[in-house]
N, C-alpha and C positions, 0 to 999 in steps of 0.2 A: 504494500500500500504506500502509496507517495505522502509524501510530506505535506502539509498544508501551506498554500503559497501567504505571505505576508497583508494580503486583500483580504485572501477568506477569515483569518486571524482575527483582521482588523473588525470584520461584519460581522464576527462572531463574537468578538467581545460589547457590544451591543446588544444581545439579548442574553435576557434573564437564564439564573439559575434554571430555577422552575422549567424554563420553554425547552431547557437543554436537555433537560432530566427529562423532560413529556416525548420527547423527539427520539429520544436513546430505549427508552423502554419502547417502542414500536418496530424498532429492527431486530432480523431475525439474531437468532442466540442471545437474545436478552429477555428474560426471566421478570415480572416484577411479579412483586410479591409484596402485601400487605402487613405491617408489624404493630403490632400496640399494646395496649393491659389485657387485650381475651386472644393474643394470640401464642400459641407455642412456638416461638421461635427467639435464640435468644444470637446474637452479635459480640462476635469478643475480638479483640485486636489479638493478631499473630504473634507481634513481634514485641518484644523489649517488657513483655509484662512484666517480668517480673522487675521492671524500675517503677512499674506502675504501682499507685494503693491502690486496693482492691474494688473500690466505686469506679475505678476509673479505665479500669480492664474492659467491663460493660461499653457498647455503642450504641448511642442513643438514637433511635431514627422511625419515624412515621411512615417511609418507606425504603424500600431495599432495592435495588437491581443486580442482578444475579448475571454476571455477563461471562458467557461458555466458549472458551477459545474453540472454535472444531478444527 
């Protein structure tokens, strides 16, 4: 996959978080999936936990995207 030319960059740092994330969950091998207080699914960081305190291992997040290298 080619690099993004310094124009596309530039238009794309103009829109929102949100539009970005609504635009990436619609492509194939992207997963979204719903997280909150009734759902079974919990988020934890990979790496370096153990410099983390324990509240902070947890990732917080109202929603997930699940992106599958094939």
């Amino acid at each position: 996959m080619n690099k993004p030319n310094d124009k596309i960059m530039s238009a794309l740092s103009d829109v929102s978080t949100e539009e970005l994330v609504d635009e990436l969950s619609k492509r194939s091998g992207v997963t979204k999936i719903s997280v909150g207080l009734y759902q079974p699914y919990e988020l934890k960081r990979k790496y370096h936990k153990e410099l983390l305190a324990d509240e902070d291992v947890y990732v917080q997040a109202k929603k997930v995207l699940v992106i599958q290298n094939d």
